[in-house]
C-alpha angles and dihedrals in degrees: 000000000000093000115138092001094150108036101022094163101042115039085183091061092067093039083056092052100047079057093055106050094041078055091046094053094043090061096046082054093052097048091050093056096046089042092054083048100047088038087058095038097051087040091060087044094052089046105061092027078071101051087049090055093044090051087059091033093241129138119234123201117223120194134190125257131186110240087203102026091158078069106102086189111030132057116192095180118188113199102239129189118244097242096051093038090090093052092048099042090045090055095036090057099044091048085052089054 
């Protein structure tokens, strides 16, 4: 009966769809997993970035930057040290491109 409620004029639409939102859902997935990675990863680095600048007595800046920032609707932000902000952004870029 509710066949084809949606796209009664073009099956292939919904199956399209389907294709689309099971992509869509694959590569949300996949963010999350790379962002839980990166976020452990940068948190050992400033850590013990800190402990190295403390030894020294020395302050170190950290800055936000969006994990996903091709995203219009979502921020994921990780907390970065300064030194280390060029390295990520560099690789975060070329990996964009």
């Amino acid at each position: 009966m509710f066949d084809n409620l949606f796209y009664p004029d073009n099956e292939k639409r919904a199956v399209r769809l389907t294709e689309l939102v099971a992509d869509n859902s694959t590569a949300v997935g996949s963010i999350s997993q790379q962002h839980a990675k990166y976020e452990i990863a940068i948190n050992n680095a400033n850590e013990a970035i800190r402990k190295a600048y403390k030894v020294v007595g020395t302050s170190i800046k950290f800055h936000d930057i969006d994990f996903v920032p091709e995203s219009k609707t979502h921020k994921i932000l990780i907390s970065v040290a300064d030194v280390i902000t060029p390295m990520l952004t560099y690789g975060l870029a070329n990996k964009a491109l």
